[in-house]
C-alpha positions in Angstrom: 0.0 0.0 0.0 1.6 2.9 -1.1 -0.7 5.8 0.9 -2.2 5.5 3.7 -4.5 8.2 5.2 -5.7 8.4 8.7 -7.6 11.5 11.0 -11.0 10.7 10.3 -13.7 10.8 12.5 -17.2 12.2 13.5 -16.9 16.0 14.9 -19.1 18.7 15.5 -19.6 21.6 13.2 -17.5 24.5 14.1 -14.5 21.6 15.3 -11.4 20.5 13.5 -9.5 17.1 12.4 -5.9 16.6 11.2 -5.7 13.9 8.3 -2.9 12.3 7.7 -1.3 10.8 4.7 1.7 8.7 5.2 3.5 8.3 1.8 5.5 4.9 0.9 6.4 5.8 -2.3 10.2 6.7 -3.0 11.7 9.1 -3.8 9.0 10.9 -1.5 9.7 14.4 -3.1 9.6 13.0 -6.7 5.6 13.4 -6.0 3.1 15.6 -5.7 0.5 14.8 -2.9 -2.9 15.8 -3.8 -6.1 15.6 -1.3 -10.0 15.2 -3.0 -12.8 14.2 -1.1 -16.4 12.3 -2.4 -19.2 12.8 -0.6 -21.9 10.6 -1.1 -23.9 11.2 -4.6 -21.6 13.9 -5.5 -18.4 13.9 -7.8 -15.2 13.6 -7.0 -13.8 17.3 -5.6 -10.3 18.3 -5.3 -9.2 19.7 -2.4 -5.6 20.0 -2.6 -2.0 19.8 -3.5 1.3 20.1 -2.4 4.5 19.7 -4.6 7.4 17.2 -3.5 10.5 19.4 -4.9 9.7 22.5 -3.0 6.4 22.5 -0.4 4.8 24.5 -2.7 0.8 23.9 -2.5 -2.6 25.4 -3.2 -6.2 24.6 -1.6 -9.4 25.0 -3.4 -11.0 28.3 -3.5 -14.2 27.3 -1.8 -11.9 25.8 1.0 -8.6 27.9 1.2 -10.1 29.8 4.3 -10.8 26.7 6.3 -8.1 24.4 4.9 -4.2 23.9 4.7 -2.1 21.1 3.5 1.7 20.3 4.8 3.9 18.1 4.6 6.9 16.6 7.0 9.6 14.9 4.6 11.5 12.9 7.5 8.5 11.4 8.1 7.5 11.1 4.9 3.7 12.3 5.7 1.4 15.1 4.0 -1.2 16.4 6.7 -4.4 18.1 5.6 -5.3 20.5 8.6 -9.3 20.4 8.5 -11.0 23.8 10.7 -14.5 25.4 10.8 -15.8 22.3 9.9 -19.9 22.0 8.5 -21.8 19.2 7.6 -21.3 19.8 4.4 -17.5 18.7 4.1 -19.0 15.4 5.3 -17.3 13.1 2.9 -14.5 10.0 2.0 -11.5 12.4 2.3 -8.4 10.5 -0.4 -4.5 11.7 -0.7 -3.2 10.7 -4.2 -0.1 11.0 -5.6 0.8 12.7 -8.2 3.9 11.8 -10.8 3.6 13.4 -13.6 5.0 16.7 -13.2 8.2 15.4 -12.2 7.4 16.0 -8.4 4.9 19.4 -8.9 1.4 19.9 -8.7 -0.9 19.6 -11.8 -2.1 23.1 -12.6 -5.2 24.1 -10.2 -7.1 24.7 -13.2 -7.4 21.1 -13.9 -6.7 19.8 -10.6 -10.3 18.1 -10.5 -9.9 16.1 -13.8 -6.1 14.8 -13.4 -5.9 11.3 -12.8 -2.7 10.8 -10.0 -0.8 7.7 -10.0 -1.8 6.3 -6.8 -4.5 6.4 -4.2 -5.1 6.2 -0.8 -7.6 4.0 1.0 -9.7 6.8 2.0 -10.7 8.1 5.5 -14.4 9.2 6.8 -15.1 12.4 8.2 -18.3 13.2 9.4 -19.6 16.1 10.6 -22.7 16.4 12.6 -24.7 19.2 12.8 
């Protein structure tokens, strides 16, 4: 298994998780990390990225306020920092990797459509109103 995720949970609206992404792909800054989450019914959404070479990242405009993504290279682990949570973030919350920009995000433009390389297993988050 080359990602594993892990933070999920059932919180209240208004509280926070840390997700976790634990990367056992090598080497780890020859990919881009990307979060997206699936809630049920609805499409795939993309809610971030953060490039290997440099730290570099971006979060979706409808979530940059709320969300962050970063990433610890000795342990080889993106986080995706979760705040001011509502119901309707509830959703299956996937990291992905990304290898086809030699280590960089995809462009956020098509962030949504780009395949990565490799998924996660997905983690719950729930939020309850």
């Amino acid at each position: 298994v080359q990602l594993v995720e892990s933070g999920g949970g059932l919180v209240q609206a208004g509280g926070s998780l840390r997700l976790s992404c634990v990367v056992h792909l090598f080497p780890f800054d020859n990919f881009a990390i990307s979060w997206f989450r699936q809630a049920p019914g609805k499409e795939r959404e993309g809610v971030s990225c953060i490039s290997g070479p440099d730290g570099n990242s971006y979060v979706a405009d409808s979530m940059k306020d709320r969300f962050t993504t970063s990433s610890d290279n000795a342990k080889n682990t993106v986080y995706l920092q979760l705040n001011t949570l509502s119901p309707e973030d509830t959703a299956v919350y996937y990291c992905a990797a990304v290898n086809g920009f030699s280590g960089y995000c995809p462009p956020d433009s098509i962030h949504n459509e780009y395949e990565p390389d490799y998924w996660g297993q997905g983690t719950q988050v729930t939020v309850s109103a």
